[in-house]
C-alpha positions as CSV (number, residue, x, y, z in Angstrom):
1,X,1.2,-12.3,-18.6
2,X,-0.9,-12.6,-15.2
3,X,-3.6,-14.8,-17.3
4,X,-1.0,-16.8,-18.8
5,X,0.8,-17.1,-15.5
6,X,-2.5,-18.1,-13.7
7,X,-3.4,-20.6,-15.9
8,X,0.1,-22.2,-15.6
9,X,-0.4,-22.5,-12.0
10,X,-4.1,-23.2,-12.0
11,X,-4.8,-20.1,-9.8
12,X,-8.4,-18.4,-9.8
13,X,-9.7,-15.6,-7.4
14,X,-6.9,-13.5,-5.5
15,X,-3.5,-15.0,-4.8
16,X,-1.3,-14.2,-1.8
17,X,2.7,-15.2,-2.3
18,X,4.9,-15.8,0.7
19,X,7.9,-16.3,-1.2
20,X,11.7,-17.1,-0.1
21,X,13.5,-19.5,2.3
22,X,11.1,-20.3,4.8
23,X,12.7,-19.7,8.3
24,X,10.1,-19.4,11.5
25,X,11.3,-15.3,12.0
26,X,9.7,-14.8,8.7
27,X,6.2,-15.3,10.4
28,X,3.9,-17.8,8.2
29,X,2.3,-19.3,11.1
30,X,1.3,-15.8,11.7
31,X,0.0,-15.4,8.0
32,X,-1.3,-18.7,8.0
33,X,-3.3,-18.2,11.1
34,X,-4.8,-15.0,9.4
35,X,-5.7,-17.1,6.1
36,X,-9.2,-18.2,8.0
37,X,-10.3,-14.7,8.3
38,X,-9.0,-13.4,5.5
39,X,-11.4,-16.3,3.5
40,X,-14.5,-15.4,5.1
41,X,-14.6,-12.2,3.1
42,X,-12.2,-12.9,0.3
43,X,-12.0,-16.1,-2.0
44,X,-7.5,-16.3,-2.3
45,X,-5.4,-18.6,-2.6
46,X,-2.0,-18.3,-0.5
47,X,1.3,-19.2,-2.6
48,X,4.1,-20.3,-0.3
49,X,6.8,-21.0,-2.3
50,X,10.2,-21.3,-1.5
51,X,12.5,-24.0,0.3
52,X,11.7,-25.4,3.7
53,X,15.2,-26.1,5.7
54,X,13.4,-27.4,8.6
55,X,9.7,-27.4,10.6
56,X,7.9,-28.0,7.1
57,X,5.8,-30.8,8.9
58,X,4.2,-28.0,12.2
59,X,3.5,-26.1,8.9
60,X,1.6,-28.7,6.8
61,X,0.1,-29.4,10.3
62,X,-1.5,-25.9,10.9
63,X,-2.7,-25.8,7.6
64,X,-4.6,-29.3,8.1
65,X,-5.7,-27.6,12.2
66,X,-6.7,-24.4,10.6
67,X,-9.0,-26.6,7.4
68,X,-7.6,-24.8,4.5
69,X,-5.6,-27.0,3.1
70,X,-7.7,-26.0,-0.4
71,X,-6.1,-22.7,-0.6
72,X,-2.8,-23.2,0.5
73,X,-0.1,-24.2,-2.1
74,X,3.4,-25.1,-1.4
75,X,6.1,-25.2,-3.8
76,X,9.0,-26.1,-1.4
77,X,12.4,-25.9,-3.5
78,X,14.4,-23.2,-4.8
79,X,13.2,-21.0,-7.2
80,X,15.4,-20.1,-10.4
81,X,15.3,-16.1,-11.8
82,X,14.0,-17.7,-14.7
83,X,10.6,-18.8,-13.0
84,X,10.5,-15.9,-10.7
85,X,8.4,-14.1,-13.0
86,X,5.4,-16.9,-12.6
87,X,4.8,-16.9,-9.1
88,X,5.3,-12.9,-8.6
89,X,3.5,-12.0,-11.9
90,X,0.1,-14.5,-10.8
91,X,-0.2,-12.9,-7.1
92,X,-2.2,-9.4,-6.2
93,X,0.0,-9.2,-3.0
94,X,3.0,-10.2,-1.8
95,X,2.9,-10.7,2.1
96,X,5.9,-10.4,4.7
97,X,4.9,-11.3,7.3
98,X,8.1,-11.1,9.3
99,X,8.6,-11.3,13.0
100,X,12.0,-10.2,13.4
101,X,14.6,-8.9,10.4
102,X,17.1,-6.3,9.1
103,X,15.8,-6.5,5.6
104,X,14.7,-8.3,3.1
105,X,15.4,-7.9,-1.0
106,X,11.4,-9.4,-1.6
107,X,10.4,-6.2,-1.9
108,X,12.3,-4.5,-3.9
109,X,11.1,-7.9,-6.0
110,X,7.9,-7.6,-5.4
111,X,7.7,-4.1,-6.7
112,X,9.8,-4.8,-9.5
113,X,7.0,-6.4,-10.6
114,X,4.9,-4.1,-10.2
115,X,3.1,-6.3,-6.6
116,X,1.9,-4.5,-3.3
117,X,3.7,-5.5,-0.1
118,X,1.8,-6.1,3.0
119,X,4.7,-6.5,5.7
120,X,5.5,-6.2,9.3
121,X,7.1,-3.3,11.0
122,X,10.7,-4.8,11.1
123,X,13.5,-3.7,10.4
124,X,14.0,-1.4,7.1
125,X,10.4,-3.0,5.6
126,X,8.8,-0.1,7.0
127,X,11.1,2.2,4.9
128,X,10.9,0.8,2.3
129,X,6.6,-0.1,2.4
130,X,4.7,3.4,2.4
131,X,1.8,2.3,4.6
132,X,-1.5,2.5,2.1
133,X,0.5,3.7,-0.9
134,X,2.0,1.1,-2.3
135,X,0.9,-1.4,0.6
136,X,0.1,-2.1,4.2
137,X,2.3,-2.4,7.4
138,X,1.1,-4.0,9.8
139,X,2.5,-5.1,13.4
140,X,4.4,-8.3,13.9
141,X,2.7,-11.4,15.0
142,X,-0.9,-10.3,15.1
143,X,-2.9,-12.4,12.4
144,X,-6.1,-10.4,13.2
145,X,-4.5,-7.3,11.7
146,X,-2.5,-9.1,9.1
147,X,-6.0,-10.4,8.3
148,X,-7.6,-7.2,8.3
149,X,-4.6,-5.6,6.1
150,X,-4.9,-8.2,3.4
151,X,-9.0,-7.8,3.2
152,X,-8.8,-4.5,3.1
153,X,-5.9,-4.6,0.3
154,X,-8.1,-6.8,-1.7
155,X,-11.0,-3.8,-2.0
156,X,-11.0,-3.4,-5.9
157,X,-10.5,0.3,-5.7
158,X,-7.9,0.1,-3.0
159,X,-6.1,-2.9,-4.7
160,X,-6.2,-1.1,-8.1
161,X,-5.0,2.1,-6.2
162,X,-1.4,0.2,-4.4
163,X,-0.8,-1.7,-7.7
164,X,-0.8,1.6,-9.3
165,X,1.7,2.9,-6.5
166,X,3.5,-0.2,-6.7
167,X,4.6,0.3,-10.0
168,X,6.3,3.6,-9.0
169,X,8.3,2.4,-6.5
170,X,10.5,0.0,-8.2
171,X,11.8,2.9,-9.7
172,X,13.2,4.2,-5.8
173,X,15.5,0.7,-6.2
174,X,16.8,0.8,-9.9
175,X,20.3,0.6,-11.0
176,X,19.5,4.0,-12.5
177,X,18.5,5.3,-9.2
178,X,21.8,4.3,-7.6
179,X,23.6,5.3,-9.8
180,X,22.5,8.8,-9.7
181,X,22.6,8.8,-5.8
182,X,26.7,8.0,-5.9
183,X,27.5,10.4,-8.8
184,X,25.4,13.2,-6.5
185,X,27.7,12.5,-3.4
């Protein structure tokens, strides 16, 4: 449960989750230079949690330049499916912030659990994030939208409203779904 999963993690207030490899086109600098603004309205906590291959110390850096080292967690290691559920199931939005990309499978995971994306207008995230349905886009690079985006995502109402939207979508990316598409063509 989100409760259970929060208390696991020691998580209060909302929670932001970059998750995945962390590769400098996937735009946390950008995210993390938003997390400032995004504080002075909202109390979050950002969840970065996936493996580093290189540049972890410019990171750890910005956060200590930018002074929110309190709300910044890093888990840097691989994540197993069987603790994916913790880290996804404890956050209110999942955040791509990506500056280039194809694609990306996060949100397909985020939505299967049932998360908001707020993501970049790259590659295939913008078909696959409805902008205010079931989350934000947002241009690449710009952390005083990105900023803007999440604050406005974290309205009660408006939250409460993409969660909801959220939940339908992982339907769009079920096996089920697939299936059905090939045995139409």
């Amino acid at each position: 449960s989100r409760d259970a999963a929060r208390k696991e993690l020691s998580l209060e207030g909302y929670v932001l989750l970059f998750f995945g490899f962390v590769r400098p086109y996937k735009g946390l600098q950008t995210l993390l230079d938003a997390l400032p603004r995004v504080r002075k309205h909202r109390p979050v906590t950002l969840l970065v949690v996936g493996e580093f291959w290189k540049g972890k110390d410019e990171y750890l850096s910005q956060i200590r330049r930018l002074g929110i080292q309190d709300c910044v967690r890093v888990i840097d290691r691989y994540i197993p499916n069987e603790e994916l559920g913790t880290y996804f199931v404890s956050a209110d939005l999942v955040v791509q912030p990506y500056l280039a990309a194809t694609g990306s499978g996060i949100c397909q995971l985020a939505y299967g659990f049932d998360k908001p994306v707020i993501a970049t207008t790259v590659g295939s995230l913008a078909e696959v994030v409805q902008d205010r349905v079931n989350g934000r886009l947002v241009p690449p690079g710009d952390p005083e939208y990105l900023s803007q985006a999440i604050v406005e995502s974290l309205e009660p109402q408006t939250l409460q409203s993409l969660t909801h939207h959220a939940k339908f979508t992982k339907d769009r990316f079920s096996w089920e779904q697939l299936a059905k598409i090939i045995t139409e063509t």
